[in-house]
C-alpha positions as CSV (number, residue, x, y, z in Angstrom):
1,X,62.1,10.1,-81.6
2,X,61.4,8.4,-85.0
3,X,60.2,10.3,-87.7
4,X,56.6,8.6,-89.6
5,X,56.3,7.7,-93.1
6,X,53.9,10.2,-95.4
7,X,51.4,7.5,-95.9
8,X,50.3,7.2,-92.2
9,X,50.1,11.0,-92.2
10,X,48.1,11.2,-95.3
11,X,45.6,8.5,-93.9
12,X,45.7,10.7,-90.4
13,X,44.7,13.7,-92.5
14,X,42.1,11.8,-94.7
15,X,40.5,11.1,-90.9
16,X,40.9,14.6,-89.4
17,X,40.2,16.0,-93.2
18,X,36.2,13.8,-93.5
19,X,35.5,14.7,-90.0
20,X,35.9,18.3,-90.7
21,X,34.1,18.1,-93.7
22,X,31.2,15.7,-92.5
23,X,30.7,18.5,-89.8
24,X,30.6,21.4,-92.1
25,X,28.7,19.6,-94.5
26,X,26.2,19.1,-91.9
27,X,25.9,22.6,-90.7
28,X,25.6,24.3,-94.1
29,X,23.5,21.9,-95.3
30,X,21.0,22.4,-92.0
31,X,21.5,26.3,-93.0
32,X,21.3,26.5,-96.4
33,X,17.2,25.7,-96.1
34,X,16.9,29.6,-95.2
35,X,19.0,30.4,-98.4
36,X,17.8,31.0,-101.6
37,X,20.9,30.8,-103.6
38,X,22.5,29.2,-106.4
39,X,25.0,26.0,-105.9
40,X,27.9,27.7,-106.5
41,X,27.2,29.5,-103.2
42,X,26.3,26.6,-101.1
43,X,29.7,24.4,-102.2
44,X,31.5,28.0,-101.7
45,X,30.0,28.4,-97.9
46,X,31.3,24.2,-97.7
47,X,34.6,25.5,-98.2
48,X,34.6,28.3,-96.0
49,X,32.9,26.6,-93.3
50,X,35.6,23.4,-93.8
51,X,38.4,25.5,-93.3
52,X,37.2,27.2,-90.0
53,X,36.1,24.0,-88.9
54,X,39.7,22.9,-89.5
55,X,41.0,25.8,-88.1
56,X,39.5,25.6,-84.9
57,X,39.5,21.7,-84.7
58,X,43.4,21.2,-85.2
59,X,43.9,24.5,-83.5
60,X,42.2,23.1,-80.2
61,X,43.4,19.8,-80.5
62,X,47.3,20.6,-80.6
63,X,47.1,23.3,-78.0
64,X,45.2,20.9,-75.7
65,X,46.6,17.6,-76.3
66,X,50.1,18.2,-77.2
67,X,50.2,17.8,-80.4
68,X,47.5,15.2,-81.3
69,X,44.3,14.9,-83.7
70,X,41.8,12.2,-83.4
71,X,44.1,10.7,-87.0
72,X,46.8,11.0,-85.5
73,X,45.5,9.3,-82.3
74,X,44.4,6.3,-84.4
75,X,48.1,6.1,-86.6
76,X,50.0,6.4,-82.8
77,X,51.5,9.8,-84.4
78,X,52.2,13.2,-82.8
79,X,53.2,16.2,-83.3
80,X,56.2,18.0,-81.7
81,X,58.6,20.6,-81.7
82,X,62.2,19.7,-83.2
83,X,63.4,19.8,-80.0
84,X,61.3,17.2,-78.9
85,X,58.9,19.1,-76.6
86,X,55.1,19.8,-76.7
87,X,53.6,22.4,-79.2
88,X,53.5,25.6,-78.0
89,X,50.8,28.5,-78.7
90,X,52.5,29.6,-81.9
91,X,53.2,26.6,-83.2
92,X,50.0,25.1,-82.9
93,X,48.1,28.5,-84.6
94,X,50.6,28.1,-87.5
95,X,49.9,24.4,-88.2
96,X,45.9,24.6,-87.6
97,X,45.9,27.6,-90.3
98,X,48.2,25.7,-92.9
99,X,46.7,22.9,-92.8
100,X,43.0,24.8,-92.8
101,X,43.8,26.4,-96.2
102,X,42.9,23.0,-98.5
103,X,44.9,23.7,-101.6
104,X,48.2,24.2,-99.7
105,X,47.2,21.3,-97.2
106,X,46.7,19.1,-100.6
107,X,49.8,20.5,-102.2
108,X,51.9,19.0,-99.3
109,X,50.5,15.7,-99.2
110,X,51.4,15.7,-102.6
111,X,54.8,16.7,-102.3
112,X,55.3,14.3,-99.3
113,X,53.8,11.4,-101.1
114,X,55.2,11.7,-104.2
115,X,58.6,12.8,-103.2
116,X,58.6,10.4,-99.8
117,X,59.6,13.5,-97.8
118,X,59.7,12.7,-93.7
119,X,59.2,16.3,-93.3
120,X,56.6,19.1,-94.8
121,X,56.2,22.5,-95.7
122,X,54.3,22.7,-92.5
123,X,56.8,21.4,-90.4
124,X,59.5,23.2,-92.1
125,X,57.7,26.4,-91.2
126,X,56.6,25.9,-87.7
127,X,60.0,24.0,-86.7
128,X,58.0,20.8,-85.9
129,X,57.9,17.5,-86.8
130,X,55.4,14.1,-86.4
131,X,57.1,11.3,-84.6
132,X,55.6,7.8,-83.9
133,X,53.8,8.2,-80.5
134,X,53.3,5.1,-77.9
135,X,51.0,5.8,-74.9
């Protein structure tokens, strides 16, 4: 299976990235009425509550849909094993909490973009890869 170019996974991760953030922006925002805090808690609650919602949202949708994310869905990419089989329970907890923790997540696309790398650290350290995917 072909390999994809970094730009369709950055804009797959700009997708998957606002709708994690439009969800957690919604729920701390709903919350924070009951806080009486400063703003440098409320934006640090955003992050926290981003990267769970991350978490659980690429965690759920490569365990359940082999690899998938509703990006990727829309850019016809996947992710796989390097040998070309589904994710398994491992590697789809390793990838959801990388890519959950923002500044490393960023870091990569960074790296990939800049240095026009097919694979990433995240693929490098769950042995996986994201092909082109036809349905």
């Amino acid at each position: 299976m072909e390999q994809t170019q970094p730009e369709r996974r950055f804009l797959a991760y700009i997708i998957d990235y606002g709708i994690a953030l439009a969800i957690a922006l919604t729920l701390v925002t709903i919350y924070s009425f009951s806080w009486s805090a400063s703003v440098f808690y409320y934006f640090y609650m955003l992050a926290l509550v981003t990267a769970a919602i991350l978490f659980i949202y690429y965690f759920l949708f490569y365990l359940f849909t082999g690899g998938l994310s509703i990006g990727k869905m829309i850019f016809n990419i996947r992710a796989i094993s390097i040998k070309d089989r589904r994710l398994n329970f491992y590697q789809s907890f390793m990838r959801a909490a990388l890519q959950s923790l923002l500044p490393i997540a960023f870091l990569n696309v960074l790296y990939q973009l800049f240095w026009h790398s097919q694979t990433s650290f995240f693929d490098r350290a769950t042995d996986t890869k994201i092909v082109y995917w036809r349905s």
